[in-house]
Structures are given as structure tokens and as C-alpha cells.
NUFITOR-119474 format. One line per field, with one value per residue (C-alpha): residue in one letter; residue number from 1; x, y, z. Coordinates in Angstrom, 2 decimals. Last residue first. Layout:
N
code [a:...];
pos [NUM:...];
u [X:...];
v [Y:...];
w [Z:...];
//
This chain:
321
code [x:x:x:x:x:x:x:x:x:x:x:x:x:x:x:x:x:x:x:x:x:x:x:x:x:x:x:x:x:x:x:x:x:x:x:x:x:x:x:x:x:x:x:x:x:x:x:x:x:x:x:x:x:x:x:x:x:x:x:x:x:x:x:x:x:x:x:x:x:x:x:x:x:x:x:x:x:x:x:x:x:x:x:x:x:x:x:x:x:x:x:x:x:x:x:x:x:x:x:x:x:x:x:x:x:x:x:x:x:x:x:x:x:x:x:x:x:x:x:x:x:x:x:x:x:x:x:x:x:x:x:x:x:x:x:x:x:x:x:x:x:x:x:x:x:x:x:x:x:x:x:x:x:x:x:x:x:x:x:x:x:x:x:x:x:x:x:x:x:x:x:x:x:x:x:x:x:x:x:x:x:x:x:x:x:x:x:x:x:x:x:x:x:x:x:x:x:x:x:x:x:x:x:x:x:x:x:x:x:x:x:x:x:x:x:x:x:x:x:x:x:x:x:x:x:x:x:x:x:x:x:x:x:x:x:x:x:x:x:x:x:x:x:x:x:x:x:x:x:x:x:x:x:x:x:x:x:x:x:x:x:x:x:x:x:x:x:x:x:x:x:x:x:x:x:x:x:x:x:x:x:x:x:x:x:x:x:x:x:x:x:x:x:x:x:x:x:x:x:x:x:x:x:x:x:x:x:x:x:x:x:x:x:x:x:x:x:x:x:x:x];
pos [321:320:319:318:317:316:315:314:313:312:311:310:309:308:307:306:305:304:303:302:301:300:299:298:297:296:295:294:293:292:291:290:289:288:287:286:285:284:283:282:281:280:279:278:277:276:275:274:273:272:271:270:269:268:267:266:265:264:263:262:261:260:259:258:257:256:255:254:253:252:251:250:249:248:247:246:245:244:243:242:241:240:239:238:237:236:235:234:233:232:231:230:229:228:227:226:225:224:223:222:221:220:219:218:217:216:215:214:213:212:211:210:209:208:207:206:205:204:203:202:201:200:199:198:197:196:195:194:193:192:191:190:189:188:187:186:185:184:183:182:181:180:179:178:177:176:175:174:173:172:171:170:169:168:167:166:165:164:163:162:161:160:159:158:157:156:155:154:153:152:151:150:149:148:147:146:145:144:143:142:141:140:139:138:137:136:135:134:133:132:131:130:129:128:127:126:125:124:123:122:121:120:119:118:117:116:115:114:113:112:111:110:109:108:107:106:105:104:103:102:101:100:99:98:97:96:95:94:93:92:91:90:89:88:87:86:85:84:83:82:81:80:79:78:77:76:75:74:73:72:71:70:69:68:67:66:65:64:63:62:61:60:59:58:57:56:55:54:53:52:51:50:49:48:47:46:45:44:43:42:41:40:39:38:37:36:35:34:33:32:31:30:29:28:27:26:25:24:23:22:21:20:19:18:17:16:15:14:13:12:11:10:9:8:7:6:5:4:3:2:1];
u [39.77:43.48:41.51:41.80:44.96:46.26:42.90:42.59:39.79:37.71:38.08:36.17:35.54:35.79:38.23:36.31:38.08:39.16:42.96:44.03:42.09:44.53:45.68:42.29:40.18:40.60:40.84:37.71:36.13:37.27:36.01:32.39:32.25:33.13:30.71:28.38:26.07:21.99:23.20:21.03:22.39:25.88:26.35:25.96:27.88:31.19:30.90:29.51:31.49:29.47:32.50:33.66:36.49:35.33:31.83:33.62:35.30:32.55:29.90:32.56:32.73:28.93:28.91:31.60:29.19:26.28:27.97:29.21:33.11:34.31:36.78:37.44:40.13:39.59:40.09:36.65:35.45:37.08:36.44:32.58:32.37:34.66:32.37:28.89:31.07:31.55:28.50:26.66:28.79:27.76:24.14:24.35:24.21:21.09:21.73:18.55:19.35:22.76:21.52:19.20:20.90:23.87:21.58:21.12:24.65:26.45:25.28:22.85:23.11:20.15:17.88:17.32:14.43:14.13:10.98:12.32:15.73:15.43:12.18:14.91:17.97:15.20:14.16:17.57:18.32:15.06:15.61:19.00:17.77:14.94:11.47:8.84:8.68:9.88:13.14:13.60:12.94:15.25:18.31:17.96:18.44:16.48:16.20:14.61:14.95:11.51:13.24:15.15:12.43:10.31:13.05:12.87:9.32:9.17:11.93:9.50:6.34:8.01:9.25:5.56:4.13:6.56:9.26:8.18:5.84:8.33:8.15:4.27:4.61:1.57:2.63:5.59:3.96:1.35:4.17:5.80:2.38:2.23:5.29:5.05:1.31:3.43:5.82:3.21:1.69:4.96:6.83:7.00:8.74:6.52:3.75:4.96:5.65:1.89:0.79:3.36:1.08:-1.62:-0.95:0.02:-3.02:-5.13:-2.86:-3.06:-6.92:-6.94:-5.66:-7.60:-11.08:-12.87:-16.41:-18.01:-21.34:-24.05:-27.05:-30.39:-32.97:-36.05:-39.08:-40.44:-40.45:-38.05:-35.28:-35.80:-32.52:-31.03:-33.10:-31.56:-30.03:-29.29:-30.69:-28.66:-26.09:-23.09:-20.13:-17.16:-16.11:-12.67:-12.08:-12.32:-8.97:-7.30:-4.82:-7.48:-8.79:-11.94:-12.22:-13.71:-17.64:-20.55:-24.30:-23.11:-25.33:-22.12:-23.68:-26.27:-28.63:-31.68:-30.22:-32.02:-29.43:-29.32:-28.38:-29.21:-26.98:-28.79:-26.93:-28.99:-30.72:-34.44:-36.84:-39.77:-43.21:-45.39:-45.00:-47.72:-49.17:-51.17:-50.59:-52.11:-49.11:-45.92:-47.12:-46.02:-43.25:-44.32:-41.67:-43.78:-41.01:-38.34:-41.30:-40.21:-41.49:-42.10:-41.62:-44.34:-44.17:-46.29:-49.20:-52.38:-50.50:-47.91:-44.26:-42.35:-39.68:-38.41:-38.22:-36.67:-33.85:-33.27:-30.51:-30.70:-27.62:-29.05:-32.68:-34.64:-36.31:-37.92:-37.38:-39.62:-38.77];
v [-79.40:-79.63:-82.47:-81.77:-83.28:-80.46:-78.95:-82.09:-84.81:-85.48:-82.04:-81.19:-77.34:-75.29:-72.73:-72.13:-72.83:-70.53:-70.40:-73.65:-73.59:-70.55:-72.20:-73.97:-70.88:-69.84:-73.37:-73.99:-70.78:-72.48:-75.84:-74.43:-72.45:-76.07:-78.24:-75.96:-73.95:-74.16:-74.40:-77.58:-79.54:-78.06:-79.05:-82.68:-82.06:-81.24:-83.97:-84.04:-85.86:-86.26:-87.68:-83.58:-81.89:-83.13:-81.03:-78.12:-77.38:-78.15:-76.16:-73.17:-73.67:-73.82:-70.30:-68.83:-69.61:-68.28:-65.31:-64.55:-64.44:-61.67:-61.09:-64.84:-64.30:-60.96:-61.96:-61.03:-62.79:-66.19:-65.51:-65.17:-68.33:-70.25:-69.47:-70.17:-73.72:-74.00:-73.28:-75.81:-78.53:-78.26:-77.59:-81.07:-81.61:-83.01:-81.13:-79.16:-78.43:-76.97:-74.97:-73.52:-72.26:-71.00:-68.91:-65.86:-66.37:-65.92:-62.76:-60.57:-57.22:-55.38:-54.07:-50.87:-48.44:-46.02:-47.63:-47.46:-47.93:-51.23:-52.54:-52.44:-53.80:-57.03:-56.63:-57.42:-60.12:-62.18:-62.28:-63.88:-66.56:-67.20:-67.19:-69.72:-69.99:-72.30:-72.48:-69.66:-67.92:-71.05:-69.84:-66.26:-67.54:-66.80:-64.40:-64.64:-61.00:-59.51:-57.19:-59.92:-62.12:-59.14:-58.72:-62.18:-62.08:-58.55:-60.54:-63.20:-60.70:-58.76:-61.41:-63.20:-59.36:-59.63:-56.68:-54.26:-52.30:-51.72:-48.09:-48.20:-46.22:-48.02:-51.49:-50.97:-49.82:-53.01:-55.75:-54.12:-54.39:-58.22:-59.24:-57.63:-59.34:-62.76:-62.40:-61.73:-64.80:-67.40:-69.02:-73.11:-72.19:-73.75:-72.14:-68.81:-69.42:-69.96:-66.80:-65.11:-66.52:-65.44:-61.79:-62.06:-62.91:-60.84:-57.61:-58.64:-58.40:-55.46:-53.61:-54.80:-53.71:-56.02:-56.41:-59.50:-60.53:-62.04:-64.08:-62.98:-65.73:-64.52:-67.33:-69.37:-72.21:-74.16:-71.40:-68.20:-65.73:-68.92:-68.53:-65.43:-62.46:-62.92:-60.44:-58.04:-57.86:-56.19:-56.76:-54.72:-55.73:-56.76:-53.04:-51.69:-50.30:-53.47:-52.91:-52.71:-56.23:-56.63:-60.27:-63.02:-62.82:-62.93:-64.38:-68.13:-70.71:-72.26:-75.27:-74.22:-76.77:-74.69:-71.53:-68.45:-66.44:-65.00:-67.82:-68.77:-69.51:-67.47:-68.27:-68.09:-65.17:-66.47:-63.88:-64.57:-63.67:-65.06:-66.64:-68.38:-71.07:-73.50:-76.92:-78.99:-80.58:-79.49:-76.02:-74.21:-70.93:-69.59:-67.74:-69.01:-70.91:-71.39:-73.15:-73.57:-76.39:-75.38:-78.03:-78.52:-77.35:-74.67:-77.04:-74.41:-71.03:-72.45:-70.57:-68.12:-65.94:-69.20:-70.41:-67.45:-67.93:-71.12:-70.56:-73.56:-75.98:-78.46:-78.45:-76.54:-74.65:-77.68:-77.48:-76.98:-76.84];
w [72.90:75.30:77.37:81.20:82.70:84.36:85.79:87.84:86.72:89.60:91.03:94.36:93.45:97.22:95.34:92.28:88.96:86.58:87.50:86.82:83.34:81.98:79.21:78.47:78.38:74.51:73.69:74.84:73.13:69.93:70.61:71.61:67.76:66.56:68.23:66.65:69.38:69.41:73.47:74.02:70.56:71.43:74.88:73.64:70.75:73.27:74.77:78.49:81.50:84.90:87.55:86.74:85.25:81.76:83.22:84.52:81.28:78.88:80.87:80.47:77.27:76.47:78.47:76.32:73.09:74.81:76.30:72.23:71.72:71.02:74.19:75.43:77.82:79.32:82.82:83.65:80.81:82.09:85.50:84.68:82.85:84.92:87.84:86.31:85.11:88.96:89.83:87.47:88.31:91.90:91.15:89.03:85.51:83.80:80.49:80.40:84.00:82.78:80.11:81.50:84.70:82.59:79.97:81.69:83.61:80.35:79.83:77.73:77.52:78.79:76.05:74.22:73.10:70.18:69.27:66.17:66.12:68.63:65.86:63.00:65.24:66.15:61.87:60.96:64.10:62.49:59.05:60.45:62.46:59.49:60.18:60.51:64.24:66.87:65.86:65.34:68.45:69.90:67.34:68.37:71.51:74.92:77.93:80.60:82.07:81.21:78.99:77.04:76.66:75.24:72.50:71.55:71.35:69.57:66.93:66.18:65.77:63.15:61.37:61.64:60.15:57.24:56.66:53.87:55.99:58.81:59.44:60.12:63.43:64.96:63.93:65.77:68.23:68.21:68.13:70.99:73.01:72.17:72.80:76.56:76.84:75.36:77.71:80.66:80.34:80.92:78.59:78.02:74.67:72.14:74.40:74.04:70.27:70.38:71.92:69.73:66.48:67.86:68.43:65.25:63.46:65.80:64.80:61.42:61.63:63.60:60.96:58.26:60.18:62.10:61.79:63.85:62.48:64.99:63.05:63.25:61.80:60.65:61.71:58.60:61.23:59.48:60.11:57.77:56.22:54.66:51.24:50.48:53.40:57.40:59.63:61.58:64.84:64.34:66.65:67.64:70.88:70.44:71.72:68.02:68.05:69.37:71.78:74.58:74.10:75.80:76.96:74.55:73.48:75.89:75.26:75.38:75.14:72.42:70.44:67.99:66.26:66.95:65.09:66.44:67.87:70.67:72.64:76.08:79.86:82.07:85.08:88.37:90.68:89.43:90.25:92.44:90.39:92.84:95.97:98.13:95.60:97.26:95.80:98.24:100.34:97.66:98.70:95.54:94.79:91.99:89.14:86.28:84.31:87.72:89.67:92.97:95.35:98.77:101.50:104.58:107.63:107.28:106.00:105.47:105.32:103.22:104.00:102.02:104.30:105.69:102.62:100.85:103.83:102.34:100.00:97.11:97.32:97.51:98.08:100.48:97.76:95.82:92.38:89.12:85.49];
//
């Protein structure tokens, strides 16, 4: 395949090195096959043997009907013990060993051991919890090296490797500071909410590591924008939230279950009423569970809202549940 060197995109300095003795002015043709460089005038060749700088996009294997030119695999992997890289390359074996030519064909064989394997499995599986959950890259790299040492220390054999993976997720949410709900882990994987809080205290004894307690503030934001409530309502139910535990009104009740009631509150106090099911479905709460930590709140509703709150519904005529 031949080119002229002063086309687009081609450097031209090799022209200016490279000219026809005969016809200096005229344009040099390249020939990428034979590595020339030709007068396009009388077909003089003054440059041998120049060395193409591009792409070589080729496969190593001789199957004609091949799609992928590629000669490199996926990035290194460093949790894997083979590097991802581990790749044997030797003829085939039986009638399929010669293309139509009669020609050997070599065909690339990746070996992974057993380990590996699972580790690839899950690795995938977290990658597409991530995506189920709109999470960013370096929750799934954190998910992914908690999944390996536990693997390493091989004191979870009996639990499955897509428990194991669901609760490293949830812990890596946690540690990166966004957390979510044992009910959204599950829900985007195949494991049960409580298979998955077993092996989460399993994997914490282990690795002999802890997590931040979660509060109702890591979930507030969330919630509320999932809801399509305002910044204003937002605040305040942020505030009722955190005057409600500070005032030691809903002791045992989870953050996520206080911070549904809270919503509740400053919503019915609000022009932008919610039900209590509608907070539910985005909290993974039961209407119920939200009722109760209501009710815990509601006798001391005058005091839980912010100062600078423009009530449109005062605290006094709020529904009792």
C-alpha cells in the first residue's frame, strides 16, 4: 500500500530530508510494503528501507476468519497470581491443527489456575453490582481487594463466593463513605439480606477490620433527591434527624429507619407531602418500621424543627402517624 508523504496527517520533515534528485519539487510517494520512498515524476526511488512508525494492528494466529488484530490481552491484574498474563502459545491437535493451506495453526491458550478462576468470577460479578448501583471505579477496586484477603485466609470456604463478594461491596461502600443498604446490595445480587449481614460480621472478624457507623446523614441526601424533595425540605428533615438522636428519642432504631421519619415529618410539614409508602419503596423501609419511629418523634415535633423552617403545616397539626 503506497502513500504520498505530504499527505494528511503524515510528518513531513522525512520529505524534506528525502527529495528526487531529478524533479525536487515533486511529491514522494511511500511504499509502506518495501519501505521506498518514490518520485511520483519518474519513479526514482531515493529512500530505502524507511521504517513505518504506525500501529501494527495483526494477529498471531493463523485463523483467516479472525476478528480481534489484536496482539495484547486485558491489563495486568496484580491480584491475580498469574498476573492475567499467563498465556501458552502451542499448536492445535486432530484434524483442526491445519487451515486450508495445510499450514499449522497456533492457537493462544490462557491457563488459569482454580483460584484465579473464582477470583475472575467474582470480580465480575462486583463489577456489575457496581453498575446496578451507578458506583464509581474505585468501589469495585476496594471490593475487589477485600474479596481477595478473604480469599487468601480461606476461613470462609463454606460460605458462597457471590455471598462473599455481596457483603465486600457493602463493606467497601462503607469505607469509601457512600454507603448503601443491605436491602440495595441485595437487591441487586442473588443473595439473601440476611446471608449477607452473616458473612459482612464473618469477613469484619477476619480481616480484623471495622467500619464507620453509619448515620442518618449518609443516606439523607439520597433519599431525598430520589424523592424529588427540595434542599429546603431536605435540611430540615437532616435537622430533625439529628435532633431527634441527639435528644435520645429514637434509641434502637436503625439511621435508615429514623431518617425515613424524619423525611416524613418535614415533608407533611411541607407544600410537598410524601406518604409514608412512598418513603418506604426508596428507603427499602416497611411503612410500618417508618410509623413507629414517627411516633417516637411526634411528641416532641415542636422542638425538632430548624429555626429559619417556613412551616406550611405547623408542628401542632402534623398527623399523629
Amino acid at each position: 500500500m503506497a502513500s504520498t508523504s505530504r499527505g494528511p496527517g503524515r510528518p513531513k520533515p522525512l520529505a524534506a530530508m528525502v527529495t528526487c534528485s531529478y524533479h525536487p519539487e515533486a511529491t514522494l510517494i511511500e511504499d509502506h510494503h518495501a519501505g521506498d520512498m518514490i518520485c511520483s515524476e519518474c519513479g526514482l526511488v531515493v529512500g530505502d528501507r524507511v521504517v513505518d512508525v504506525g500501529s501494527e494492528w495483526r494477529t498471531f494466529s493463523n485463523d483467516k476468519d479472525t476478528k480481534d488484530a489484536s496482539r495484547v490481552g486485558a491489563a495486568e491484574n496484580s491480584l491475580l497470581s498469574g498476573g492475567d498474563l499467563s498465556t501458552m502459545i502451542g499448536p492445535s491437535t486432530g484434524p483442526a491443527s491445519f487451515d486450508a493451506d495445510g499450514k499449522p495453526v497456533y492457537r493462544n491458550r490462557r491457563t488459569l489456575n482454580s483460584s484465579d478462576r473464582a477470583l475472575l468470577a467474582a470480580f465480575r460479578e462486583i463489577s456489575q453490582m457496581a453498575d446496578r448501583l451507578n458506583l464509581p471505579h474505585m468501589i469495585v477496586d476496594r471490593a475487589n481487594t477485600l474479596f481477595k484477603q478473604v480469599q487468601d485466609t480461606k476461613s470462609l470456604k463454606g460460605r458462597s463466593n457471590d455471598a462473599i463478594a455481596s457483603a465486600c461491596m457493602y463493606i467497601a461502600c462503607r469505607q469509601e463513605g457512600v454507603p448503601r443498604t443491605f436491602k440495595e446490595i441485595c437487591a441487586v445480587s442473588k443473595i439473601s439480606k440476611k446471608e449477607i449481614g452473616r458473612v459482612f460480621k464473618l469477613i469484619l472478624k477476619t480481616l480484623e477490620t471495622n467500619v464507620d457507623l453509619i448515620t442518618t446523614g449518609d443516606f439523607m441526601s439520597r433519599f431525598c433527591s430520589n424523592l424529588g424533595l427540595s434542599n429546603k425540605i431536605q435540611r430540615c428533615a437532616t435537622y430533625i434527624a439529628k435532633k431527634g438522636v441527639d435528644l435520645d428519642l429514637v434509641s434502637g432504631r436503625s439511621p435508615i429507619s429514623i431518617a425515613a421519619a424524619a423525611i416524613y415529618m418535614a415533608s407533611q410539614a411541607s407544600n410537598d407531602k410524601k406518604d409514608q409508602k412512598e418513603i418506604g419503596d426508596i428507603a427499602g423501609v416497611a411503612e410500618g418500621t417508618i410509623r413507629q419511629s414517627y411516633k417516637l418523634l411526634y411528641p416532641r415535633r415542636a422542638d425538632l424543627f430548624p429555626d429559619d423552617f417556613v412551616f406550611a403545616v405547623r408542628p401542632e397539626n402534623l398527623p399523629t402517624n
